[in-house]
C-alpha positions as CSV (number, residue, x, y, z in Angstrom):
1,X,19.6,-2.4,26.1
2,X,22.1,-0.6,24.0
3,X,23.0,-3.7,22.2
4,X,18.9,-4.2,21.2
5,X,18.9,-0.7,20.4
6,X,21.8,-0.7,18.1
7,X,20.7,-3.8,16.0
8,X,17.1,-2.3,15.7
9,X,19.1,0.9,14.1
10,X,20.9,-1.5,11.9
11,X,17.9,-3.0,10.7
12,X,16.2,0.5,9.9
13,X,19.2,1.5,7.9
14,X,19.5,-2.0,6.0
15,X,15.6,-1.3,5.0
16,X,16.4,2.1,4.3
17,X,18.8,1.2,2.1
18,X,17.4,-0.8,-0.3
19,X,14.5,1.5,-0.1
20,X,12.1,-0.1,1.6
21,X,10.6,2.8,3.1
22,X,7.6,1.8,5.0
23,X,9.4,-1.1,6.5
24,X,12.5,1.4,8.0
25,X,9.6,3.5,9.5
26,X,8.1,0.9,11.3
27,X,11.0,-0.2,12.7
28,X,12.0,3.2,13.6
29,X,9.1,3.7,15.1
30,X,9.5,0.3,17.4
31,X,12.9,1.4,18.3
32,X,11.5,4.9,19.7
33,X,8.4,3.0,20.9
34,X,11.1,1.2,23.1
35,X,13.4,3.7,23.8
36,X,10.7,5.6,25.4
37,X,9.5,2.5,27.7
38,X,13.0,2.2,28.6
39,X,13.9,5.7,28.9
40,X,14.3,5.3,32.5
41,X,17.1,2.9,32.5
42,X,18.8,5.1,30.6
43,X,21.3,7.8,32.6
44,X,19.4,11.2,32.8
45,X,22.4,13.2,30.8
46,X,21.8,11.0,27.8
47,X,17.9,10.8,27.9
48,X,17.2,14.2,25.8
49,X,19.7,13.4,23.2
50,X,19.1,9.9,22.7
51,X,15.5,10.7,22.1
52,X,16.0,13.5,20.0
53,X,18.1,11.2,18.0
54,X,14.9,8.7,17.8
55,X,12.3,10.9,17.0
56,X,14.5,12.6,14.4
57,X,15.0,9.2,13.1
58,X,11.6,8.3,12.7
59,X,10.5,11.5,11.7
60,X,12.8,12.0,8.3
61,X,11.6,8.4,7.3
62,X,9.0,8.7,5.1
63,X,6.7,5.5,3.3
64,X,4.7,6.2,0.7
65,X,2.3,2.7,0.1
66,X,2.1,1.8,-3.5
67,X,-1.2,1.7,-4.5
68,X,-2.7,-1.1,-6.2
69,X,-4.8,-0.7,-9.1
70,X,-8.7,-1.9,-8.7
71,X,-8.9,-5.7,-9.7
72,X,-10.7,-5.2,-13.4
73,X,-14.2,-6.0,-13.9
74,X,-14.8,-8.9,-16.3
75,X,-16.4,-8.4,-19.0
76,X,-20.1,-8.0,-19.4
77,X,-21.9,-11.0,-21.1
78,X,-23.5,-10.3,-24.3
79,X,-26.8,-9.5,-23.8
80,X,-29.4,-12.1,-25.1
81,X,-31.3,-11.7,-28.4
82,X,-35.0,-11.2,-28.1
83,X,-37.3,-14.0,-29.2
84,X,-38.1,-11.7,-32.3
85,X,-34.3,-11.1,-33.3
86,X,-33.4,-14.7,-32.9
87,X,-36.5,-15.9,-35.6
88,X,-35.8,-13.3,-38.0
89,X,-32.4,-12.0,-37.4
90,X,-33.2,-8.8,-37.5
91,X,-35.5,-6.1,-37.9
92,X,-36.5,-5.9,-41.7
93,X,-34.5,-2.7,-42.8
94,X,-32.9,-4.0,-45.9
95,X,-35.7,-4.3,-49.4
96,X,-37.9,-1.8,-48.3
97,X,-40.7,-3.5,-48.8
98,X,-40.8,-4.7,-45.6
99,X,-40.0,-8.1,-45.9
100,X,-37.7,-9.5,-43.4
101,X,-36.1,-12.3,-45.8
């Protein structure tokens, strides 16, 4: 038990430091998971301690997720000319006498 115990707390401090924060937590929090399922094997006089130890552990871990921007949009298609724009290319402002060509 101690010996599972003692390689979980190496792995939380290897995560921790190379800062990977939210991996050290969860593995702090599976070694108090554990230590509380097992806290019963464990002699009565080093119970308290050795789960204050654990929850302090866990508790001064803290993993802040990186957030991922939104995926961009792709861009919108051009929309299509109307049957009118595509004839005369546009609208007729230009000679002013309303001639489109």
């Amino acid at each position: 038990m101690a010996h599972d115990w003692e390689r979980q707390a190496s792995a939380i401090a290897t995560a921790a430091a190379v800062r990977d924060d939210c991996s050290a937590l969860r593995l702090a929090n599976a070694l108090r998971a554990d230590v509380i399922a097992r806290e019963h094997k464990v002699p009565l006089r080093l119970r308290a301690p050795l789960l204050t130890g654990v929850n302090s552990l866990a508790n001064r871990i803290t993993c802040v997720p990186t957030v991922q921007p939104p995926p961009k949009k792709p861009p919108k298609p051009p929309k299509p000319l109307h049957e009118h724009h595509r004839e005369r290319g546009h609208h007729g402002h230009g000679d002013g006498g309303g001639n489109d060509q």
